[in-house]
N, C-alpha and C positions, 0 to 999 in steps of 0.2 A: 779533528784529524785533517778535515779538506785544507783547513786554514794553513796548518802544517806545512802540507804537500805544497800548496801554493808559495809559501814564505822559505822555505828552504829552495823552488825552483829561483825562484828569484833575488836571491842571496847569491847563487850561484852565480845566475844570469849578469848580476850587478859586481861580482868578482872578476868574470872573464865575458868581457864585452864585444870581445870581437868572434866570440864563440859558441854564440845563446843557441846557433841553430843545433849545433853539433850538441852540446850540455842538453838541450831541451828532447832531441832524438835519443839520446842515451840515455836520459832517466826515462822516459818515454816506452823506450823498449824493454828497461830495467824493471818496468811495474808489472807492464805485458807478461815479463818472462815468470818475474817471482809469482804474482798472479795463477797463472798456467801448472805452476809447479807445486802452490799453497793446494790449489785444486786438483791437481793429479794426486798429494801428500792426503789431502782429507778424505779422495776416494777410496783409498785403503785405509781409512782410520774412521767408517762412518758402518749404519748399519747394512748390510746386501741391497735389503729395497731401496736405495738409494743412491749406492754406488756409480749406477749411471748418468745419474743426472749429474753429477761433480763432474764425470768424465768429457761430458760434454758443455760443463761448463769452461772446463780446462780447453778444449776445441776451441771454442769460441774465442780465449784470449790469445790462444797460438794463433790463430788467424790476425788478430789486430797487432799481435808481433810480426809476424809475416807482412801485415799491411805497413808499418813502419820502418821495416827495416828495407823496403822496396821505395818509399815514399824520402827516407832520409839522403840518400845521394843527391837526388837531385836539387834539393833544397838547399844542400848543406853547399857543395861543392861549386851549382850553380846557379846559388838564390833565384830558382826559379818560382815564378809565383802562379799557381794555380788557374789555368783559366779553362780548363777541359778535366772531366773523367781522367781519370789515370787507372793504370791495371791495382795501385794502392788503393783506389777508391773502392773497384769492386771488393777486396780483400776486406775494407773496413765493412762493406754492406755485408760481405756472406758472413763476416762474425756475430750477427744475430740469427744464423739459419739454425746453427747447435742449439743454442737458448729456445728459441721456437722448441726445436723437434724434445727438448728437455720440458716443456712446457706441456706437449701434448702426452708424455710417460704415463701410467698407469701409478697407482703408490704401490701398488704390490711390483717386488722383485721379480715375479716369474711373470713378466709379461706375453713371453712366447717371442722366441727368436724372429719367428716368420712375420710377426705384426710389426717387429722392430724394424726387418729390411724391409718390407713396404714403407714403413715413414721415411727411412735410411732415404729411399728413392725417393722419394716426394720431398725431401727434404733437399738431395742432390741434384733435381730437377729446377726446382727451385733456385739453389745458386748457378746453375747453366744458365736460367733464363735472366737474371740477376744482372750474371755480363751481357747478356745481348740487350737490354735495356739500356743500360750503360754505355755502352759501346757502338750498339748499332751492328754488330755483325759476331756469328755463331764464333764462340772460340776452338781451339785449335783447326782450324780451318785458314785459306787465302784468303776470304774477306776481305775487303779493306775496313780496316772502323773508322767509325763515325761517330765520336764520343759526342757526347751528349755536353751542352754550357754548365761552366760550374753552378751558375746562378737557377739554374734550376734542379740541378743535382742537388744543391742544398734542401729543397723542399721531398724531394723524394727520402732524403735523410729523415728530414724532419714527421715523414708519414708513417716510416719505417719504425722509427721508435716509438710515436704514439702508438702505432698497432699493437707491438709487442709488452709497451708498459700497460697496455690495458688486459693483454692475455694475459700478462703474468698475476696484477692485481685480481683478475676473474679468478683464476685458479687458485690464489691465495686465499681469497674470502670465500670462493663458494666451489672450490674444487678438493679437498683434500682434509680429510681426519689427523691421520697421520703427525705424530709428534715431528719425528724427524725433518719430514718431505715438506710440516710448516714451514720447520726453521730455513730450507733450502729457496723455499719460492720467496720467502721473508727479504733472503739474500740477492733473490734475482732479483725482485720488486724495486730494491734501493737501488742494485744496482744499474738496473737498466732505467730508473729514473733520471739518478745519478750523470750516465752517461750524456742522456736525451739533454739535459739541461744543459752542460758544459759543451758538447760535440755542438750542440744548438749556437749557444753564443759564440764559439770557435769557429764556426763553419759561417756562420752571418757574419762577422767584421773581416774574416779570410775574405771573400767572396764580393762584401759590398767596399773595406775600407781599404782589402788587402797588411792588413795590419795581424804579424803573426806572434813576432819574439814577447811580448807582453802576455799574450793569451796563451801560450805553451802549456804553459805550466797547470793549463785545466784537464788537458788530456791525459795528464798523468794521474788526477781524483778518481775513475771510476775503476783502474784498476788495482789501485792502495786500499777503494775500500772493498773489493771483492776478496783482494789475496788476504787480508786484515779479518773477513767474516769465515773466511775457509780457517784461518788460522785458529781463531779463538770461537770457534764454534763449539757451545757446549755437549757434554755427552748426553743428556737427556733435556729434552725441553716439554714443559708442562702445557699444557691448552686443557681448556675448560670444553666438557663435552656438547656439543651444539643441541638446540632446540628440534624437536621432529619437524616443525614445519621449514628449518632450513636444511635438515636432512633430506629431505623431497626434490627441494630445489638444488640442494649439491648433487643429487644423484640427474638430475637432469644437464647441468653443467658437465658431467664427469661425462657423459654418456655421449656430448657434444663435442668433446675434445677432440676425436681423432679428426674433428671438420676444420680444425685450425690452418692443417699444411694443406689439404684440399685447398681450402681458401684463397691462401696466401699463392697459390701453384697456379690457379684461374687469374688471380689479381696478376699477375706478372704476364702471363699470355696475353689479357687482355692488353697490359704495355706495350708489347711485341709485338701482336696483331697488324699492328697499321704495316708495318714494312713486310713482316713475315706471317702472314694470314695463315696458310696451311700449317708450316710449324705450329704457331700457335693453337691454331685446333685439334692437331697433335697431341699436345701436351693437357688439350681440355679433357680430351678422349681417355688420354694414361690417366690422368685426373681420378674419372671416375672407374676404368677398371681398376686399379692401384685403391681405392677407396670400397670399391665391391667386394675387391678381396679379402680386404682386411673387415668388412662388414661379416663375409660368410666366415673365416677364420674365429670372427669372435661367436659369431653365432654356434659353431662348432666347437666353439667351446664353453657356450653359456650350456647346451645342451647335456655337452662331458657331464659339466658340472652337475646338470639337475638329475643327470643320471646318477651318478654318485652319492647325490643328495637323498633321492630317491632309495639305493641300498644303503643308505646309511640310517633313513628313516624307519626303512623295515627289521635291520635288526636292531635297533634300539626299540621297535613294537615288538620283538619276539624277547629280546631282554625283559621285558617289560614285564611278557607276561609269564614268564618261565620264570619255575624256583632256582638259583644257583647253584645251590647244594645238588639235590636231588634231578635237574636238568624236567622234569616234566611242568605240568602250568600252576601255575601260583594262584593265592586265595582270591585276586581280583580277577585273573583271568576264568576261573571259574565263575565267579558271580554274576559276569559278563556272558558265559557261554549257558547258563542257566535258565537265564532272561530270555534268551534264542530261542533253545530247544522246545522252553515251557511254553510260548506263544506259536511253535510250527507244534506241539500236542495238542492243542485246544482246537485250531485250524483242520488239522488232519484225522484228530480223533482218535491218536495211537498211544497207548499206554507210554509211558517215561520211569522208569527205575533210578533211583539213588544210594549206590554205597557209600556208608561212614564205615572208613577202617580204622583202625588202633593199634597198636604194637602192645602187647604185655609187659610191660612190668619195664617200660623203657627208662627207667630211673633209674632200675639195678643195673641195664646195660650199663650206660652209661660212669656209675660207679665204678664196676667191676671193668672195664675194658677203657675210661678217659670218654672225653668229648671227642676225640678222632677216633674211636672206637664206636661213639652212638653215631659220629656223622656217616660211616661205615655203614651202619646197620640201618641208616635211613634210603642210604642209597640204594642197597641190595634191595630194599623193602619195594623201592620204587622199580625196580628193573623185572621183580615175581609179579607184579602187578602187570606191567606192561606186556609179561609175557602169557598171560593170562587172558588177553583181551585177543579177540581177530577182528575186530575193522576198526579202520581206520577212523570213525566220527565218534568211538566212546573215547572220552574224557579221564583222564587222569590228573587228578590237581592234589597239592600238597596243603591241605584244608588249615594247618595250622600247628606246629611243634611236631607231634610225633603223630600227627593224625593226618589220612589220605580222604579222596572224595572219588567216586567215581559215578560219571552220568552217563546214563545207560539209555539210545531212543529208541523209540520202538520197540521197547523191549518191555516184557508181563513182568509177574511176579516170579514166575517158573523160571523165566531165562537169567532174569537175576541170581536167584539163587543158583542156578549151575555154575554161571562166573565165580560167587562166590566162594563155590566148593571148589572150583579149580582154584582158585587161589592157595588156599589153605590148605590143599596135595601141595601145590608147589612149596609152599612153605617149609611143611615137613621135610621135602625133601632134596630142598636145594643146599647142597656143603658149606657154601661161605655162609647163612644164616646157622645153620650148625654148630659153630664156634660162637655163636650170641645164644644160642638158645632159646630166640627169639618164638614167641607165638602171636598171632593178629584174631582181636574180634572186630565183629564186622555185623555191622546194621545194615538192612534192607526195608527199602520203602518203595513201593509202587503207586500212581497216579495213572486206572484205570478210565476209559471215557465217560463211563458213566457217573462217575464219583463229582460233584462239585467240591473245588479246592482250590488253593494256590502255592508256589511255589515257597511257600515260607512254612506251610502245612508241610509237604513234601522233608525240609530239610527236618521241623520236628518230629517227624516220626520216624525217617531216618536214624538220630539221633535219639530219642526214646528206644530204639531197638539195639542200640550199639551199649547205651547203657544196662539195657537190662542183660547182654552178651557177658558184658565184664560183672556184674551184679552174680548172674549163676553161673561162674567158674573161669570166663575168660577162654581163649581158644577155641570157641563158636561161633554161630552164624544167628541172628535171630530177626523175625521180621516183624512188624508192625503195619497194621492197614490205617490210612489216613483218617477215616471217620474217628474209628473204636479208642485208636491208640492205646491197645490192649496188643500182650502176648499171643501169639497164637501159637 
């Protein structure tokens, strides 16, 4: 493609000779613009999280249009040959400010407006201090300037792109997951390579040999190949998932970025410095408030975040342990609060009670009314229970299909059974179980202090007594003592 770019400028060049400067400024701004406009076109044809970094790609190339379209007169009209800073030069330098501050972006879209105008600044500070390097004196002001020799402007060029082709290579390799946001730095990487190399040789023969209408035609490769990657940029791009140990390392990179325009804002002051001391300590000052800010800004919101995280963890622990159907706690959260309670009884030496309840004949429910007629009857089942109970630390858990559990602390054999018989009034006499015809037996087991036992004895006797409910007639209460595990 370079080859291209090159061979048709000078085809041109070699058709109308007395006109290379003019042909070479018009294709020149011709790439700049298409360029600018491929990237303004891809910004609205890419995914959100990404959006801005095109847009400030597209910046970047409207500047070096800006920059040439200011730079072309006077070449053109009065073959003037370079030997000082020009206001074009600043223009070509601030077209890498975009690219930086697109460099230092977040991959997530929502980076927060207010993190974005601190860089916004840091990034505009930056091009302030840009021309006053350049120039030798603040812009829009009386100042006289005092441009700087072009033979060393070349090298500040020349530092200016190694800086940035190494940012952008960092952030390619060890800044970003992201499908998209690779393909995008993939694009800056060439293209700010691309540039450094050609602007390089351009700006050396300019400068040492004064030699232009031959080398033209290289200014025009780095924006052929940016509007050319904005153009044919695919819709999905694959990348292979990285290694944990370079996942470490990119999150240490990612976490360094916002020190980029810091950097680059100190690097310029210190330029300044020699003439304008206090400005420059000025802007070391805004430096680090501009940089606190957006420190506490993210810190405010790593916080949001872990709060959130935070409720989000808890109810996914209360999903967890709650039955869906029936909204009370599930077989494992029982098993879990069993293990608690049975170690604070051994400890304290207070008797512990456990109901096994059962629904009657839940199979006919079922039949006769549908499975949204039994899920009905398990719900009600669940709400007599709960209204059955007065404190708040007995347990109600959904033991398994149509069977309940209830653990009962501090509680004898006597207080058990009262629960239990208040269950079984409310039964009788709640309306919506009315229409199921629903009855519950129910097992009782107590774990006195004197008893040696464990909680596995406890749920068998429990269960041995819930059996022997449904065994003589179903619609009782019957208890079991943990030694005998006999009726009584």
């Amino acid at each position: 493609m370079s080859t291209g770019v090159i061979c048709a400028h000078a085809l041109l060049n070699s058709l109308y000779r007395n006109h290379g400067f003019t042909i070479s400024y018009i294709l020149w701004s011709a790439w700049s613009l298409l360029a600018t406009l491929t990237c303004l076109w891809r910004a609205f044809h890419c995914p959100q999280n990404i959006r801005s970094h095109w847009r400030l790609a597209a910046a970047s190339l409207a500047f070096t249009f800006v920059a040439a379209a200011i730079e072309a007169p006077a070449e053109i009209f009065f073959k003037a040959v370079p030997t000082v800073a020009s206001i074009g030069d600043f223009f070509f330098f601030a077209s890498f400010v975009p690219i930086l501050l697109a460099i230092t972006l977040p991959d997530e879209g929502d980076f927060g407006r207010f993190t974005f105008l601190l860089d916004s600044l840091q990034a505009a500070a930056c091009t302030y201090l840009a021309y006053t390097a350049l120039f030798g004196a603040f812009p829009f002001t009386a100042e006289p300037a005092q441009a700087i020799p072009y033979a060393p402007l070349e090298y500040v060029y020349l530092i200016e792109y190694l800086a940035v082709v190494a940012l952008a290579a960092l952030r390619l390799f060890l800044g970003t997951f992201n499908a998209s946001n690779r393909y995008f730095f993939r694009v800056v990487l060439l293209y700010t390579a691309v540039y450094s190399v050609c602007s390089g040789i351009y700006n050396h023969f300019v400068g040492k040999y004064s030699l232009t209408n031959g080398l033209d035609a290289l200014n025009d490769i780095p924006s052929a190949v940016l509007a050319l990657a904005a153009i044919f940029a695919p819709a999905t791009v694959a990348y292979s998932t990285p290694r944990a140990s370079r996942i470490k390392l990119v999150r240490i990179i990612d976490n360094a970025r916002p020190v980029f325009l810091s950097l680059a804002l100190i690097g310029l002051s210190a330029v300044v410095a020699r003439r304008h001391y206090a400005v420059a300590f000025a802007f070391v000052f805004g430096a680090f408030i501009l940089y606190s800010l957006r420190a506490a800004a993210l810190q405010s919101k790593v916080e949001q975040a872990q709060t959130a995280l935070e409720q989000s963890h808890a109810r996914l622990t209360q999903i967890a342990h709650l039955d869906s159907l029936t909204g009370v706690s599930n077989r494992r959260s029982f098993d879990q609060l069993l293990v608690v309670e049975w170690g604070r009884a051994q400890r304290t030496r207070q008797p512990l009670s456990l109901l096994l309840i059962d629904v009657d004949h839940f199979k006919t429910v079922n039949d006769s009314f549908g499975h949204l007629g039994g899920d009905e009857c398990l719900r009600n089942t669940a709400r007599i229970l709960r209204a059955a109970l007065d404190r708040p630390a007995d347990l109600i858990a959904r033991y398994g299909g149509d069977e309940f559990a209830i653990l009962l602390a501090e509680t004898g054999s006597h207080g058990a059974s009262t629960v239990a018989g208040r269950i079984c009034e409310n039964m009788a006499t709640d309306a919506a179980m009315a229409t199921f015809r629903a009855t519950l037996s129910i097992g009782v087991s107590t774990w006195n202090a004197e008893q040696e036992a464990d909680s596995e004895l406890l749920i068998r006797a429990a269960d041995r007594a819930l059996y022997a409910a449904k065994q003589n007639g179903r619609n009782r209460i019957e208890l079991v003592d943990l030694h005998s595990l006999t009726v009584k």
